[in-house]
N, C-alpha and C positions, 0 to 999 in steps of 0.2 A: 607292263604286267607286274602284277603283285602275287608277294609269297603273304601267306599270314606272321601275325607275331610268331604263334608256335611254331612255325616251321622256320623262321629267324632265329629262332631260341634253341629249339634242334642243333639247325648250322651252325649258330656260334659255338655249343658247348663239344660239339664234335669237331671242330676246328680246332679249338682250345686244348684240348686231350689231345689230340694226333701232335699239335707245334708241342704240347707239354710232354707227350713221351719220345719223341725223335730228337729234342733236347737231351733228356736223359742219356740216349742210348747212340745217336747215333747212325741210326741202323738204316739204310737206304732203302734196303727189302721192305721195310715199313712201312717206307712211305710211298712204295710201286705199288703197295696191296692197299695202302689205305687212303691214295690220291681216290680213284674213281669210286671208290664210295662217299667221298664228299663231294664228288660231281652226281652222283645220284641224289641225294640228299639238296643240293641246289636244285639240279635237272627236274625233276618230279613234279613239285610245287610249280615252276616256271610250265612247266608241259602240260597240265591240266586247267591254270588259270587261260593257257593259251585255247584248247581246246572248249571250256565252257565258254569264252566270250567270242570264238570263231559262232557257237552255236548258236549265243543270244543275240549276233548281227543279226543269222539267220530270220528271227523271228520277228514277224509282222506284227504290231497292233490290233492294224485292220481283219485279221485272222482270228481275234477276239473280240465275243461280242460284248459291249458297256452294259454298265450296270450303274447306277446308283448304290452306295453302300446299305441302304434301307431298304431296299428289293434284293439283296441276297438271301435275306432269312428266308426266300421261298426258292432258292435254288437247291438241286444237291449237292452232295459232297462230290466232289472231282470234275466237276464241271469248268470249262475252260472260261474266265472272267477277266475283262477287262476295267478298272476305274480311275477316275482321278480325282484328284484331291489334295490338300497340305498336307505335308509331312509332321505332327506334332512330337515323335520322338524319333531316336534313333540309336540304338545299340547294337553290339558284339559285332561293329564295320572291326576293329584288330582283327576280327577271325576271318576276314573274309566273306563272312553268312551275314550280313547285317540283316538285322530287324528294324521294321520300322513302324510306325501307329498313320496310319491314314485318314482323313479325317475331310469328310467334302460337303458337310454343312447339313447331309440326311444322317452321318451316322459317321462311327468309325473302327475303323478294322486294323488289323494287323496283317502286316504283308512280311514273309518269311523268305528271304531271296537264298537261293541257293548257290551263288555268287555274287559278287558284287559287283555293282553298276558301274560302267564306263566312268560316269560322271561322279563327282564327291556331292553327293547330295546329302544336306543339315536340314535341321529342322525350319519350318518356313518357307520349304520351296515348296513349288507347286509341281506335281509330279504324274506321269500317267505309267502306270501299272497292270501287267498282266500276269496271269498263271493260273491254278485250278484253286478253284475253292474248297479247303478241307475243315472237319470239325475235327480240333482237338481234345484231349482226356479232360477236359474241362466243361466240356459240348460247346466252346464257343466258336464261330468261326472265324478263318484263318484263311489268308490265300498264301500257298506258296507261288511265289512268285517267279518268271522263268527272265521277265525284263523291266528294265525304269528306268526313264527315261523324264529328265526334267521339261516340264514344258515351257517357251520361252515365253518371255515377260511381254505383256502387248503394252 
């Protein structure tokens, strides 16, 4: 399981302050009241990264019907889709949400994962994708993605 950067960045700074004021002072009472909140502060992030990827074993492929990237423009919004295709980009994986640009030789979309995949998928691989198809404040569409799953190499 993975925490995000920011939630690394959280921990350390609040780590750092509690060792840098119990230095100061001393004070054991301080550090009885401000141990378990830096075990919330771990615990959280670990408990939800737990619970979304319990959720996305859950989720079947086959439970989504395929599409071609060039046959979406006639679906609607919130429609549950399945595609696959290369990966040609891939940001904001530090936050955990990675985005990725999908790309299957009719067309290419953007897939918005609302956690991140099992597997460290880069740009290149060959990937299959599911979630609903949204238009965003741009009109263009967008699938938010619930799972992805690299497909293996024949």
């Amino acid at each position: 399981m993975r925490m995000s950067l920011p939630a690394y960045i959280c921990l350390g700074i609040s780590v750092f302050f509690v060792i840098f004021t119990y230095a100061l002072g001393r004070d054991t009472q301080f550090l009885l009241m401000t141990l378990p909140m830096i075990l919330v502060l771990l615990g959280v992030p670990l408990a939800l990264g737990y619970m979304n990827r319990r959720h996305a074993d859950q989720v079947e492929f086959g439970d989504y019907r395929y599409f071609q990237i060039k046959d979406l423009s006639s679906i609607r919004a919130g429609e549950p889709v399945r595609i696959r295709g290369t990966i040609k980009t891939a940001s904001l994986k530090w936050l955990n949400r990675p985005n990725f640009r999908v790309s299957d030789g009719t067309g290419e979309i953007g897939v918005f994962m609302f956690w991140a995949p099992r597997e460290d998928i880069n740009p290149g691989d060959k990937v299959e994708a599911a979630g609903s198809l949204r238009v965003g404040p741009t009109r263009k569409q967008n699938i938010w993605g619930i799972k992805m799953a690299k497909i293996p190499a024949k």
